[in-house]
Each structure stands twice: as C-alpha cells, then as structure tokens.
C-alpha positions as a printed NumPy array, in Angstrom:
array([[49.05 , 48.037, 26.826],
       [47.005, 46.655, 23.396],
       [44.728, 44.119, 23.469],
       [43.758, 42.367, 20.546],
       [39.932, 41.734, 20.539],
       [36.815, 40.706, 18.557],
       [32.9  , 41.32 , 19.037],
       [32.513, 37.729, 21.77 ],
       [31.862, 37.011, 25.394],
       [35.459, 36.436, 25.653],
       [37.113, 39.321, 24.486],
       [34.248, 41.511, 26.35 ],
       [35.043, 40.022, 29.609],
       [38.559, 41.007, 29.398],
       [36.902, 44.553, 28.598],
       [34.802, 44.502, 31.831],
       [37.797, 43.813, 33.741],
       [39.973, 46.804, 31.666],
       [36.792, 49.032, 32.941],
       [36.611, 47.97 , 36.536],
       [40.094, 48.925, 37.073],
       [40.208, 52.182, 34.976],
       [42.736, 51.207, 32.582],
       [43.691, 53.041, 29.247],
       [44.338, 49.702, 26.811],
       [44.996, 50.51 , 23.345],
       [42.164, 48.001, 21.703],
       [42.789, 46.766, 18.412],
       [39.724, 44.773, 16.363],
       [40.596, 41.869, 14.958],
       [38.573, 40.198, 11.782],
       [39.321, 36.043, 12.82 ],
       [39.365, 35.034,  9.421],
       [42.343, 38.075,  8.819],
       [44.203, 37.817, 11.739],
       [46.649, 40.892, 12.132],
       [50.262, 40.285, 11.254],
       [51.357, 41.663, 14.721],
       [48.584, 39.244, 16.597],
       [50.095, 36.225, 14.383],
       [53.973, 37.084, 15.159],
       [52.643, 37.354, 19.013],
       [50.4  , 34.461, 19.656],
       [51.444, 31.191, 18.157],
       [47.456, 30.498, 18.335],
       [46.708, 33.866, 17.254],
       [43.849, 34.111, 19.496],
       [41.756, 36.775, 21.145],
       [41.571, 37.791, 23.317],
       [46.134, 38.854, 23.361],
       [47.114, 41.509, 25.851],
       [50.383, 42.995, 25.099],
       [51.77 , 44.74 , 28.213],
       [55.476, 45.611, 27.49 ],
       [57.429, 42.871, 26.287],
       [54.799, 40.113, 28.413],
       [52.055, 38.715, 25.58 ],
       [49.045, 37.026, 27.68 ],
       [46.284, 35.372, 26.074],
       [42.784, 33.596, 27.019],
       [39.499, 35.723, 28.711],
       [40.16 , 34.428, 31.926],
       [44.553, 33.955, 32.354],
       [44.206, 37.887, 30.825],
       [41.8  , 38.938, 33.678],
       [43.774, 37.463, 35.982],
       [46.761, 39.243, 35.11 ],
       [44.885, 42.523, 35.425],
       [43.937, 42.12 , 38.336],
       [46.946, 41.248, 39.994],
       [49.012, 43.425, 37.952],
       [46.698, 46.606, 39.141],
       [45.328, 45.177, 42.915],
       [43.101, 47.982, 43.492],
       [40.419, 48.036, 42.88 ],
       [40.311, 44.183, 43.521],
       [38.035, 41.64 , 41.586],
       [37.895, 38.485, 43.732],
       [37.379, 38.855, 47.119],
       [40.292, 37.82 , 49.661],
       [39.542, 35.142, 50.787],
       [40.139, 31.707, 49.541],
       [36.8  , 30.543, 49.945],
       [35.653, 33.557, 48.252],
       [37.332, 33.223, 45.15 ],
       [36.717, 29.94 , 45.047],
       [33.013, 30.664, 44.697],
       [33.707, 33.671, 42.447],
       [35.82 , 31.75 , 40.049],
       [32.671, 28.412, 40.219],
       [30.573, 31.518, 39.17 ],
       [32.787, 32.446, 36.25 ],
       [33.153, 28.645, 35.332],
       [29.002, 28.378, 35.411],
       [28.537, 31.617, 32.75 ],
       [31.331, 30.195, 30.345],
       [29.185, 26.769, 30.268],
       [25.714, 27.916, 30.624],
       [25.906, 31.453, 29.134],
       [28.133, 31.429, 26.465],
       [27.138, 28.487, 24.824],
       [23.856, 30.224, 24.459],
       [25.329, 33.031, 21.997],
       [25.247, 31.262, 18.759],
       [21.444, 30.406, 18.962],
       [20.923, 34.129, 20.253],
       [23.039, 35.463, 17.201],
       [21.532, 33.685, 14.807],
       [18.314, 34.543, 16.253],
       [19.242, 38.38 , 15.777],
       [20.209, 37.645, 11.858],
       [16.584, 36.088, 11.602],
       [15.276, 39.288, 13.24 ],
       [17.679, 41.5  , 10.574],
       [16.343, 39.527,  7.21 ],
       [13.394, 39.684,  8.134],
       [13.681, 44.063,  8.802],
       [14.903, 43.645,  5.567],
       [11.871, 41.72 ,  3.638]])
C-alpha cells in the first residue's frame, strides 16, 4: 500500500490509524502546490490524503480510515456496537470542527515564535 500524504490533521489521522493496526504503508510526501504526477493520474482531486492498495485508490482522512479498518478488523477501531460508533464517529465529527479549525491560528502562531528566534 502507498499513501500519499502532507504535514495536516488529515493526512496524520490516516497515520494514527496505519499505526494502530501495525501496517507497513509505503508513505509518499506530497508538496500541494507540486502535486506528484502519480497522485494527479490517481485522484481526479489530487488530494491527500490517497491510499493506493492494489488497483483500489481511496481518498479523504476519514473514507481512508474506514477502509483500514475494515480491510484489517483486528485490532478494531470503533467499538461494535451501533450505538458505540455512533458516539465514536460524533467524537471524530466534534475534533474536525472544533480542533482542526484551530491549526491555522496555532501555525501561524509557531511562525511568529520562529521570526522572532530569528531577530
């Protein structure tokens, strides 16, 4: 498997999930203004995170995690219940609206904290 990934929430959630299940993905870094060639013939949005898994392309954090985890079962994300995943996906849905909309102001906050090492 490759996955095509960049330095953001999304692409490090799909990493978390790659971790949790012990799985050897060949990672490729992506610059988004210079997409790769492969990652542009592969994705028609050529978007990270891509997972490549065979001849199956998947793309987007959370329909890529999904895949993994019901592509390798064990050890399971979600719990098995409905109810339970239910809450664990509202979870999910709460950090991509609260959380990562907080990561521009926190990386600009970290180039402040750079010029300023460098003054």
């Amino acid at each position: 498997m490759t996955l095509y990934s960049v330095d953001d929430p999304h692409s490090h959630r799909v990493r978390i999930v790659i971790a949790a299940k012990g799985l050897e993905v060949r990672v490729v870094e992506c610059d988004p203004a210079r997409p790769p060639e492969d990652l542009i013939d592969l994705n028609p949005f050529q978007s990270v995170p891509t997972l490549v898994d065979r001849d199956l392309v998947v793309y987007g954090a959370g329909i890529v995690s999904e895949y993994l985890d019901e592509r390798f079962p064990a050890p399971a994300l979600l719990p098995g219940d409905p109810a339970g995943r239910a809450q664990a996906r509202v979870v999910l849905h709460r950090i991509e609206q609260d959380w990562y909309a907080l990561v521009p102001s926190l990386e600009s906050g970290e180039r402040r904290d750079e010029q300023r090492a460098r003054a």
